[in-house]
C-alpha positions as CSV (number, residue, x, y, z in Angstrom):
1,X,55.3,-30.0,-39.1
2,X,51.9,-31.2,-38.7
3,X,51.4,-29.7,-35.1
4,X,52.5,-26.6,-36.8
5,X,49.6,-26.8,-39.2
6,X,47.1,-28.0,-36.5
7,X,47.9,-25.2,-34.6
8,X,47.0,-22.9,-37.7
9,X,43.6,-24.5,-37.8
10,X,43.2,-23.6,-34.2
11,X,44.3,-20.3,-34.6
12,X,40.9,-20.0,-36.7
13,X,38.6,-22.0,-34.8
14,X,40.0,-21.2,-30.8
15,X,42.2,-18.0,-31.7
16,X,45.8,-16.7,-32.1
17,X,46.0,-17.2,-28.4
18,X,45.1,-21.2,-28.2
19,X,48.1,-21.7,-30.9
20,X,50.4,-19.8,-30.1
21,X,50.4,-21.9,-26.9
22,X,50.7,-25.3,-29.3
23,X,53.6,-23.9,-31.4
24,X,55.8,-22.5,-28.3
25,X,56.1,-26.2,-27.4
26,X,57.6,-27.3,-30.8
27,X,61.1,-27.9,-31.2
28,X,61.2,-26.2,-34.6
29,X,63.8,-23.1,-33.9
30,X,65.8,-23.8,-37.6
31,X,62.7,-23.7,-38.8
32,X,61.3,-20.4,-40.8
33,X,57.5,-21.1,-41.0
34,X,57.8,-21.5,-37.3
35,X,58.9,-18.1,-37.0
36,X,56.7,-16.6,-39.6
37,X,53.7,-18.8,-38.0
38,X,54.6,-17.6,-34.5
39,X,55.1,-13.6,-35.6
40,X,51.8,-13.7,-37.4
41,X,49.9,-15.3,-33.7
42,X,51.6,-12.6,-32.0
43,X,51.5,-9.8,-34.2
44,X,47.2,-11.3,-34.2
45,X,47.4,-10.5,-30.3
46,X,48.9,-7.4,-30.2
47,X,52.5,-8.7,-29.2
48,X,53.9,-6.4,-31.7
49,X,57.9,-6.7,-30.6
50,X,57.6,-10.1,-30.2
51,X,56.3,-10.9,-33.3
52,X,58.7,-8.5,-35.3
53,X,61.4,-10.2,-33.6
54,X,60.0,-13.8,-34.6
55,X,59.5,-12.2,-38.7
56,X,63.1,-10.8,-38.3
57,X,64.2,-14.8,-37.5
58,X,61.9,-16.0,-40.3
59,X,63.5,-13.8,-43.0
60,X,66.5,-14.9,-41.6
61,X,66.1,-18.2,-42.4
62,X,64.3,-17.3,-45.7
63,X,65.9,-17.5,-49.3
64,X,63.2,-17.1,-51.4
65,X,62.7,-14.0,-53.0
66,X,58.6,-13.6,-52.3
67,X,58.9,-14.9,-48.8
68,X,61.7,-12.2,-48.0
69,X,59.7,-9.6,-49.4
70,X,56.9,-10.3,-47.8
71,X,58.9,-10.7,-44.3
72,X,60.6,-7.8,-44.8
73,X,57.1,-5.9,-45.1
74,X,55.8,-7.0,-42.2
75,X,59.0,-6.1,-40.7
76,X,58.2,-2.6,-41.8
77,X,54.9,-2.6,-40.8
78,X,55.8,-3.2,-37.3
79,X,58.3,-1.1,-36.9
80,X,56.3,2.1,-38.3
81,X,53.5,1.0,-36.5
82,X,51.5,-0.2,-38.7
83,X,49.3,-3.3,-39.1
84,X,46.4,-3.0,-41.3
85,X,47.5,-6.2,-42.9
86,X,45.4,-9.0,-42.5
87,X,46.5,-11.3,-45.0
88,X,48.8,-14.3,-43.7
89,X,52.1,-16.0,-45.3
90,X,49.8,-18.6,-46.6
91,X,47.2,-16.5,-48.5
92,X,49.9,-14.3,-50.0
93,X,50.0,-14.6,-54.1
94,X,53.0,-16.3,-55.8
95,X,54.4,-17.1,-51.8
């Protein structure tokens, strides 16, 4: 878990692109801020199927309410094309 968060402090100090690199290597697949940490990276770089695929896995490892919700948005937001949302998991009231 803490090479997760490092690799959130390098996705604002080197870029999306830097951490996404860091978390691939992780062995965290059961996970769900993995996937919610790897879909925002991506969806960050323009990997917009990839990253709705990795918000999809989140959400299905999510039970709370405001996490789903919030998954499930960005789920949307993808699939509709778009993604005007800048805010991440973290910085999300009551998540």
């Amino acid at each position: 878990m803490v090479e997760l968060n490092r690799a959130v402090a390098v996705a604002e100090t080197e870029g999306p692109d830097t951490a996404l690199e860091l978390i691939d290597r992780l062995p965290l697949e059961g996970y769900r801020y993995f996937h919610s940490t790897r879909a925002d990276f991506l969806r960050r770089i323009g990997r917009h199927s990839e990253a709705q695929t990795a918000y999809e896995r989140a959400l299905a490892l999510t039970e709370n309410v405001a996490e789903r919700r919030f998954l499930e948005d960005r789920v949307l937001e993808l699939r509709s094309g778009s993604n005007d949302a800048s805010e991440t998991l973290e910085g999300r009231e009551g998540v």
